[in-house]
TORKOL-4160 file (C-alpha; in steps of 0.2 Angstrom, whole numbers, padded with zeros to 4 digits, m for minus):
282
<pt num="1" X="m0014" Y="0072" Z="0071"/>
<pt num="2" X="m0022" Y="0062" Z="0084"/>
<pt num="3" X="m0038" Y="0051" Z="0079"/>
<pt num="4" X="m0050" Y="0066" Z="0079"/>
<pt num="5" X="m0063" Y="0068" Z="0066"/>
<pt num="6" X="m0068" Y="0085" Z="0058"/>
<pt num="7" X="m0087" Y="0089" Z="0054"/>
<pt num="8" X="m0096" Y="0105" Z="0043"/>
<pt num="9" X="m0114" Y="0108" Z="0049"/>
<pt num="10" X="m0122" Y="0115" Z="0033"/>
<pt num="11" X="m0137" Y="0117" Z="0026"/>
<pt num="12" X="m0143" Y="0111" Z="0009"/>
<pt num="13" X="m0147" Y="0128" Z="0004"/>
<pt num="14" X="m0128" Y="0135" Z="0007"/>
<pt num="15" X="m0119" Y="0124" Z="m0007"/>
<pt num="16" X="m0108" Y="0140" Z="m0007"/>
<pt num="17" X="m0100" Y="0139" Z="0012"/>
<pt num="18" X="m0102" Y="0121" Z="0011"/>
<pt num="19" X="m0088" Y="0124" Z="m0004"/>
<pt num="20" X="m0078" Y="0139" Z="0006"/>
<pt num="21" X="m0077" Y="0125" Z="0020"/>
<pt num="22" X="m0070" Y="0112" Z="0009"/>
<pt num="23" X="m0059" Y="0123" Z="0002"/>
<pt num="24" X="m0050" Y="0127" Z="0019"/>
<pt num="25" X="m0048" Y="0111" Z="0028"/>
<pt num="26" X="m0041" Y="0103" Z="0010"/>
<pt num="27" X="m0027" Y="0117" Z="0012"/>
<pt num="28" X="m0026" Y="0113" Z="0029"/>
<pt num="29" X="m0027" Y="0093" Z="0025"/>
<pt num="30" X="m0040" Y="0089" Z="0037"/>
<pt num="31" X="m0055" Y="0077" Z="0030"/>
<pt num="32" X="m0072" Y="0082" Z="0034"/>
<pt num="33" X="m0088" Y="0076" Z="0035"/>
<pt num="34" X="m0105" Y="0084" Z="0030"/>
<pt num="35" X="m0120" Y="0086" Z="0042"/>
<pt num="36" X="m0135" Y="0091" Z="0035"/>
<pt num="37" X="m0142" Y="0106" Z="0045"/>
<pt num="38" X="m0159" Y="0106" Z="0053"/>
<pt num="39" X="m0170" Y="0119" Z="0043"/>
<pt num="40" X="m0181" Y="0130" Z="0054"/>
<pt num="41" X="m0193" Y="0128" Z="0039"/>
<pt num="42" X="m0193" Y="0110" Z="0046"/>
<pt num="43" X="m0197" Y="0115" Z="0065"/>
<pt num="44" X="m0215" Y="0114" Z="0070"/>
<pt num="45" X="m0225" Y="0120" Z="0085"/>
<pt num="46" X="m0227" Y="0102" Z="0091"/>
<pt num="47" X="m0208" Y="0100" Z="0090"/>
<pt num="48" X="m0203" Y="0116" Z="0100"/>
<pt num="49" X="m0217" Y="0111" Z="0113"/>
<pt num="50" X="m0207" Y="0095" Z="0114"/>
<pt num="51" X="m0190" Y="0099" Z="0116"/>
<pt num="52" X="m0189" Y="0114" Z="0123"/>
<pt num="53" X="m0190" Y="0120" Z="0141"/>
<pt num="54" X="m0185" Y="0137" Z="0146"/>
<pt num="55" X="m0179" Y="0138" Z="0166"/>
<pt num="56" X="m0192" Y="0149" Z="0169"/>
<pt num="57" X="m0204" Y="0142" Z="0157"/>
<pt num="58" X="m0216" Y="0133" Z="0169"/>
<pt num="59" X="m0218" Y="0153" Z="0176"/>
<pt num="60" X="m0221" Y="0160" Z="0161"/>
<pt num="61" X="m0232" Y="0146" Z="0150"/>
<pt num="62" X="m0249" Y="0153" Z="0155"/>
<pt num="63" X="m0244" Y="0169" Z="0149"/>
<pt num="64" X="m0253" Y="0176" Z="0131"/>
<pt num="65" X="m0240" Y="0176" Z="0119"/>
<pt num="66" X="m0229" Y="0162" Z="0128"/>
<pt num="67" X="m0228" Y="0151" Z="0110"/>
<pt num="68" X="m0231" Y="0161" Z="0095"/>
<pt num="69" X="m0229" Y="0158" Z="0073"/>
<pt num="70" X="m0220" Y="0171" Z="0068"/>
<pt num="71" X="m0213" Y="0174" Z="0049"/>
<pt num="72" X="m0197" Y="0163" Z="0052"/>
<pt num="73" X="m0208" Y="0148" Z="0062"/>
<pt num="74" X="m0213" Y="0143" Z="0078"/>
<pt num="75" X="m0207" Y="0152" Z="0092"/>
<pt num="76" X="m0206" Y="0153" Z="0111"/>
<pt num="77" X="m0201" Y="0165" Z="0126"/>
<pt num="78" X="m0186" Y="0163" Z="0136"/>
<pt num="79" X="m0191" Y="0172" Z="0151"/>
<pt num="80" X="m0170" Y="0171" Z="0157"/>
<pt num="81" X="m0166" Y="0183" Z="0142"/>
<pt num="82" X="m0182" Y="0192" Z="0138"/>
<pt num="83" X="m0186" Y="0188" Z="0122"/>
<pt num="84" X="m0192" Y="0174" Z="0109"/>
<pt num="85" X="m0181" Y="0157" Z="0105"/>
<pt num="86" X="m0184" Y="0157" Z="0088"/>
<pt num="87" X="m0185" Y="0140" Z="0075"/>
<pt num="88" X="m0170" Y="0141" Z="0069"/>
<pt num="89" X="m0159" Y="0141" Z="0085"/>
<pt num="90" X="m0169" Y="0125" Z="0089"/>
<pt num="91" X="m0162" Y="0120" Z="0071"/>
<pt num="92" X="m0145" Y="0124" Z="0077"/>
<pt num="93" X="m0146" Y="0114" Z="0092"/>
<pt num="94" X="m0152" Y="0101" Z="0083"/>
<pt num="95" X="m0139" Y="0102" Z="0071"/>
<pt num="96" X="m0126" Y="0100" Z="0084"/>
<pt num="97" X="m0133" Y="0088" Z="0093"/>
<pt num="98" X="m0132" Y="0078" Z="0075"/>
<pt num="99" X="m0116" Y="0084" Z="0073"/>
<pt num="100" X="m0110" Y="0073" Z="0091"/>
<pt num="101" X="m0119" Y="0060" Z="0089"/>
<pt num="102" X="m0110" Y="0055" Z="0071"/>
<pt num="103" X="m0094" Y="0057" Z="0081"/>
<pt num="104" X="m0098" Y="0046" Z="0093"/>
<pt num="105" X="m0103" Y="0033" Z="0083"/>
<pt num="106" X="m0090" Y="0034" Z="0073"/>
<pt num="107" X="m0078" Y="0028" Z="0086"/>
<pt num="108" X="m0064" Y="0042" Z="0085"/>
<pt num="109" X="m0055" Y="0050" Z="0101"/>
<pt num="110" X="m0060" Y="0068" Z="0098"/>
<pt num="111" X="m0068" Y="0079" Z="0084"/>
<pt num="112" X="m0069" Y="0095" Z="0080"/>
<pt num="113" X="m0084" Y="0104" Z="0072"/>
<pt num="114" X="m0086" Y="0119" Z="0062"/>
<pt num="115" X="m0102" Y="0126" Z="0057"/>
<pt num="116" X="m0099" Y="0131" Z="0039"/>
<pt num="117" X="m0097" Y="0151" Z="0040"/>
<pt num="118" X="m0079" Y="0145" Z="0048"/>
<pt num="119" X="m0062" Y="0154" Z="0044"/>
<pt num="120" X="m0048" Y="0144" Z="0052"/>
<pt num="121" X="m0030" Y="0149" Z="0056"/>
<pt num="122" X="m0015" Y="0139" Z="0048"/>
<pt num="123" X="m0008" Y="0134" Z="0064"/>
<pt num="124" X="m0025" Y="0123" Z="0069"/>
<pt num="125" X="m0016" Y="0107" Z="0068"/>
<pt num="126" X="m0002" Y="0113" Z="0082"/>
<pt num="127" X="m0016" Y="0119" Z="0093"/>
<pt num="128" X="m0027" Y="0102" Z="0094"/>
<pt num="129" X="m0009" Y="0093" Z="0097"/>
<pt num="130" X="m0006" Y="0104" Z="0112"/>
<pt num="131" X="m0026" Y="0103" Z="0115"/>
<pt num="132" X="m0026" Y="0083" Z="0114"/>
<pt num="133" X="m0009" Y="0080" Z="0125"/>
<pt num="134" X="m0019" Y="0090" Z="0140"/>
<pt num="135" X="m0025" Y="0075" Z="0153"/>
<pt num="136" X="m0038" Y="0066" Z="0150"/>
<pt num="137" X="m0055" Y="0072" Z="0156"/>
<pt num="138" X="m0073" Y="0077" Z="0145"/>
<pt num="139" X="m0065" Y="0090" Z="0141"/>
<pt num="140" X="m0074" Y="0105" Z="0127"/>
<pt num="141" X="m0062" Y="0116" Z="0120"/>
<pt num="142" X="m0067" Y="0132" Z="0112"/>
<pt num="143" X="m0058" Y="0135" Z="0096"/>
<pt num="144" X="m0070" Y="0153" Z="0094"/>
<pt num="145" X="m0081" Y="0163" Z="0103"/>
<pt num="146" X="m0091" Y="0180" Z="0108"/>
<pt num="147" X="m0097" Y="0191" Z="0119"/>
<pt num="148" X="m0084" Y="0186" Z="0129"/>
<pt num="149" X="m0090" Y="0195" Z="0147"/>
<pt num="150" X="m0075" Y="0195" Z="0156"/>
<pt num="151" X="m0058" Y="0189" Z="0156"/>
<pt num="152" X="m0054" Y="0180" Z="0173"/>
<pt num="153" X="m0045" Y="0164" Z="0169"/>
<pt num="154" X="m0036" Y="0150" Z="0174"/>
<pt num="155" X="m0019" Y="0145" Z="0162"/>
<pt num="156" X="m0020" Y="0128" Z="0157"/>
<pt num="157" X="m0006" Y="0126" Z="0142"/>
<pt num="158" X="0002" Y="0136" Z="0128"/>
<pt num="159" X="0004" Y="0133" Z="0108"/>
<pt num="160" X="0015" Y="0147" Z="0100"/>
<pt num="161" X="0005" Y="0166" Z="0105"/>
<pt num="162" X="m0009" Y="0155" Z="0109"/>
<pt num="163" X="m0014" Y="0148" Z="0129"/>
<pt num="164" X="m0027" Y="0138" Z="0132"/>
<pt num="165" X="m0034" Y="0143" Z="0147"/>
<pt num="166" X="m0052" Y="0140" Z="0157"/>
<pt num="167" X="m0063" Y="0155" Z="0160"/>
<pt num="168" X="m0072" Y="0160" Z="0173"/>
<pt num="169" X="m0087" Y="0164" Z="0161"/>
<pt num="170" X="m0084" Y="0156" Z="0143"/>
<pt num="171" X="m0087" Y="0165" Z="0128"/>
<pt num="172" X="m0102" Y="0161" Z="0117"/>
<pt num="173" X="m0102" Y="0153" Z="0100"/>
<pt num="174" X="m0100" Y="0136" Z="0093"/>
<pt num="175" X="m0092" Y="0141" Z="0074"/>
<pt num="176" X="m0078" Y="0130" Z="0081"/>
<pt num="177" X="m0075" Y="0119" Z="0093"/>
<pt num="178" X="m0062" Y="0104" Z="0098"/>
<pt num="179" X="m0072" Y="0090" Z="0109"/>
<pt num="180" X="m0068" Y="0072" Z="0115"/>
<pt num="181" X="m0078" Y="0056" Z="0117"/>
<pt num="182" X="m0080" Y="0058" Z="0135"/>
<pt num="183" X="m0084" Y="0076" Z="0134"/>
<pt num="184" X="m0099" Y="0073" Z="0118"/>
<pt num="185" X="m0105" Y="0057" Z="0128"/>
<pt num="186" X="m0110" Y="0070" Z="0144"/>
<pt num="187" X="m0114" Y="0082" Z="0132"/>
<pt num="188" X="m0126" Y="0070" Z="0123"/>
<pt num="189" X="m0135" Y="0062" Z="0139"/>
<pt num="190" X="m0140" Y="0080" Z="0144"/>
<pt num="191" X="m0144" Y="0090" Z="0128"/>
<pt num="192" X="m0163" Y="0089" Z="0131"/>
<pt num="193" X="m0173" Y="0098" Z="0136"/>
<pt num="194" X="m0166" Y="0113" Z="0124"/>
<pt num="195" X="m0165" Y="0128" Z="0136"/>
<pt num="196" X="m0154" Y="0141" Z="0128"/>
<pt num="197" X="m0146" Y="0142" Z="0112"/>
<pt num="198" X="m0133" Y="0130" Z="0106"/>
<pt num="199" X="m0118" Y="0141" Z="0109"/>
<pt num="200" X="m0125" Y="0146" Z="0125"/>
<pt num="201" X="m0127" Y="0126" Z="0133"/>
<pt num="202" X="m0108" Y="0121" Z="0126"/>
<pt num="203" X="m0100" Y="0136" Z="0138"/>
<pt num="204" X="m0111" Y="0130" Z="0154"/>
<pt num="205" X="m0098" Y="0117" Z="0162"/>
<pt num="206" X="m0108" Y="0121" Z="0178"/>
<pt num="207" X="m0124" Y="0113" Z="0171"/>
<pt num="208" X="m0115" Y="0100" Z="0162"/>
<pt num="209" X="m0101" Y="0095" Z="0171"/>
<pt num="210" X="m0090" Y="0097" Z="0154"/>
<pt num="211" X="m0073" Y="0105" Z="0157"/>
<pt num="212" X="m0074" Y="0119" Z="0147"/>
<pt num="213" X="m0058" Y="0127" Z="0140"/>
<pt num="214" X="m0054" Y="0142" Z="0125"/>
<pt num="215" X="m0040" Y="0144" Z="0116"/>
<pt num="216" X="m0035" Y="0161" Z="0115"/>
<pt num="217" X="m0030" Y="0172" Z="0102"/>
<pt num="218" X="m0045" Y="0160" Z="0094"/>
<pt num="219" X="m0039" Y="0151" Z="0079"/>
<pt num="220" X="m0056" Y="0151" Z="0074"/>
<pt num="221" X="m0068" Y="0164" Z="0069"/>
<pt num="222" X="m0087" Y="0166" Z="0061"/>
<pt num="223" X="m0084" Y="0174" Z="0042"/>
<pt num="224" X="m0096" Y="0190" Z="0040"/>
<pt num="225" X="m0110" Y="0182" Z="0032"/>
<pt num="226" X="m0127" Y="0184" Z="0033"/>
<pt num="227" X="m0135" Y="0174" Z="0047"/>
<pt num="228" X="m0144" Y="0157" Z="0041"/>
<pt num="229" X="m0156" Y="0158" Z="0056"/>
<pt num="230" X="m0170" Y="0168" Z="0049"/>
<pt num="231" X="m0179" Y="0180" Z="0063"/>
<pt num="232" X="m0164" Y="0180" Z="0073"/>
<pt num="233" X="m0159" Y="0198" Z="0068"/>
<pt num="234" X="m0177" Y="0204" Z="0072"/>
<pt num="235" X="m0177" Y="0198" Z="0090"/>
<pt num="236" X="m0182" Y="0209" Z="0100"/>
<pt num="237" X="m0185" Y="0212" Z="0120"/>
<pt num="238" X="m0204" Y="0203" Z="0122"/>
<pt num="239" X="m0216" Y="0217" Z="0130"/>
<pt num="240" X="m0222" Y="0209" Z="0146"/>
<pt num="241" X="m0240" Y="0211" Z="0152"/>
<pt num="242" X="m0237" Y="0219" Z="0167"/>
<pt num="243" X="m0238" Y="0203" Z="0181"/>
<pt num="244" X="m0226" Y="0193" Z="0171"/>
<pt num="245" X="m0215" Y="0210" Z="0170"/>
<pt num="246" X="m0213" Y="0209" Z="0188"/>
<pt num="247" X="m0211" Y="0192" Z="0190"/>
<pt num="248" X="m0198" Y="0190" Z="0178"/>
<pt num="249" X="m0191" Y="0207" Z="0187"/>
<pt num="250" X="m0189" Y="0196" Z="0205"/>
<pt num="251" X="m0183" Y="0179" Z="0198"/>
<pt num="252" X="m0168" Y="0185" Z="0188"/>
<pt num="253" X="m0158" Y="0191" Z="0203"/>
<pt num="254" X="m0158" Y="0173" Z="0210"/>
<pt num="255" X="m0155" Y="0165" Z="0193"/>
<pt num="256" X="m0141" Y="0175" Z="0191"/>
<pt num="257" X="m0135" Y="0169" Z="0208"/>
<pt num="258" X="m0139" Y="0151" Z="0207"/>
<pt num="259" X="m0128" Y="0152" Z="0192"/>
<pt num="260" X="m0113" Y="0162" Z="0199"/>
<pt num="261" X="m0113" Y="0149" Z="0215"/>
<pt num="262" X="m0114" Y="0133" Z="0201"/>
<pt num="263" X="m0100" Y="0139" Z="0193"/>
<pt num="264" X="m0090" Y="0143" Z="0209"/>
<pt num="265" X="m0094" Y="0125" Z="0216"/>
<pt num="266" X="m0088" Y="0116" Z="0200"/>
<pt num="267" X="m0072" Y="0126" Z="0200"/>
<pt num="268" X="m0069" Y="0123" Z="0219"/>
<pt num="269" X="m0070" Y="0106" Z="0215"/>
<pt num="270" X="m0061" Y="0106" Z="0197"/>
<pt num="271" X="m0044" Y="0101" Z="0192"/>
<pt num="272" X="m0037" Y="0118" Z="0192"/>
<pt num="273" X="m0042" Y="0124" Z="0210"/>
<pt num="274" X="m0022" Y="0124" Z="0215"/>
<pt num="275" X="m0019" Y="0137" Z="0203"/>
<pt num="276" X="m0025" Y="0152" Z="0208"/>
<pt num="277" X="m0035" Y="0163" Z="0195"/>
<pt num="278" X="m0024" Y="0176" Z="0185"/>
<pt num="279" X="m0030" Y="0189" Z="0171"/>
<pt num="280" X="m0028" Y="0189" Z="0155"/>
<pt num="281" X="m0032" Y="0205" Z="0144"/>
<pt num="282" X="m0033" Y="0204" Z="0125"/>
């Protein structure tokens, strides 16, 4: 293995994945390091005023209801999705933004990190050597994923029944990810403010310039635990007064075009235009 360093986000009230984690990468003879979670019992209002900054925000922060304290902690709308960005994704991005920073500063090429409801494949090691002999670039490799929205792809490499391809539209999720030191240094310098979920800023190379690939079958997947980020399964769809409902109504056709023209200009202008796209169906 190449100089790459392995990190377990994990909060001190989960000793038990912590020791599912250290379980696995001992049999898969990969060292670790701990990162101590960001608890959304830790997150205050003053924080998520801070930090945060939805897209659409500076349409929407007049509007009643725009920050509320629910059950699980502060919260606030996120006008692109329709609903609340609750305390404990905050946590999560701020566990992950932890996570990077310890690799860079720890002077290694690359890392991967695992949030700690991980199960990992045998065969890891194989697919960051095929990964880590790609050219160099920032590069972000997704080792998992979800909600994966289509399939449109350019090939990029092959590890066994694996490719490593780049997506036209990444999957979500961050339970595992390869990244190097260029590709956490850009990640770094443009993590704030927080405007979307963790998993849902790591897929966007065309806000953050990132090259973005997934390797496919993943090698990675999320265990069938019970979420850590409390109020996440009670999200629901925010009821709009009726001006805002509108308004959100007549900026999402544009939002969704700015980003479908972002993504086509970084890839016009990527490594892999020459390629042609092909399409992969799992």
């Amino acid at each position: 293995m190449p100089d790459i360093r392995s990190y377990v986000i994990n909060l001190d009230r989960a000793p038990e994945r912590l020791a599912a984690m250290a379980t696995q990468l001992q049999s898969l003879r990969l060292p670790y390091e701990r990162i101590t979670a960001v608890d959304a019992a830790t997150v205050t209002e003053d924080m998520v005023t801070s930090v945060t900054a939805p897209r659409l925000g500076v349409l929407f922060k007049a509007m009643p209801g725009y920050r509320q304290n629910a059950t699980s902690g502060p919260t606030i709308y996120w006008p692109e999705v329709g609903r609340y960005f609750v305390a404990g994704e905050i946590g999560c991005y701020l566990s992950h933004g932890r996570a990077l920073q310890a690799f860079v500063d720890s002077g290694a090429q690359a890392a991967l990190v695992f949030e700690d409801d991980a199960e990992i494949d045998a065969d890891i090691a194989d697919v960051i050597n095929a990964i880590h002999r790609l050219p160099p670039r920032a590069r972000i490799v997704k080792l998992e994923g979800i909600q994966a929205s289509y399939e449109t792809n350019y090939p990029v490499a092959s590890v066994g029944e694996r490719n490593v391809m780049m997506m036209l539209k990444p999957s979500t999720g961050a339970a595992g990810y390869y990244i190097n030191r260029a590709g956490a240094e850009q990640i770094l310098a443009r993590l704030f403010p927080i405007r979307e979920p963790f998993d849902a800023f790591l897929r966007q190379y065309w806000s953050h310039g990132v090259e973005v690939l997934e390797a496919r079958p993943f090698p990675v997947r999320q265990r069938p635990l019970a979420t850590m980020i409390p109020g996440r399964n009670e999200q629901r769809r925010a009821r709009l007064p009726l001006p805002y409902a509108v308004l959100r109504g007549a900026c999402m056709p544009g939002l969704k075009l700015s980003r479908l023209l972002r993504r086509m200009l970084y890839l016009a202008k990527g490594p892999y235009r020459g390629q042609g796209l092909s399409r992969h169906t799992r």
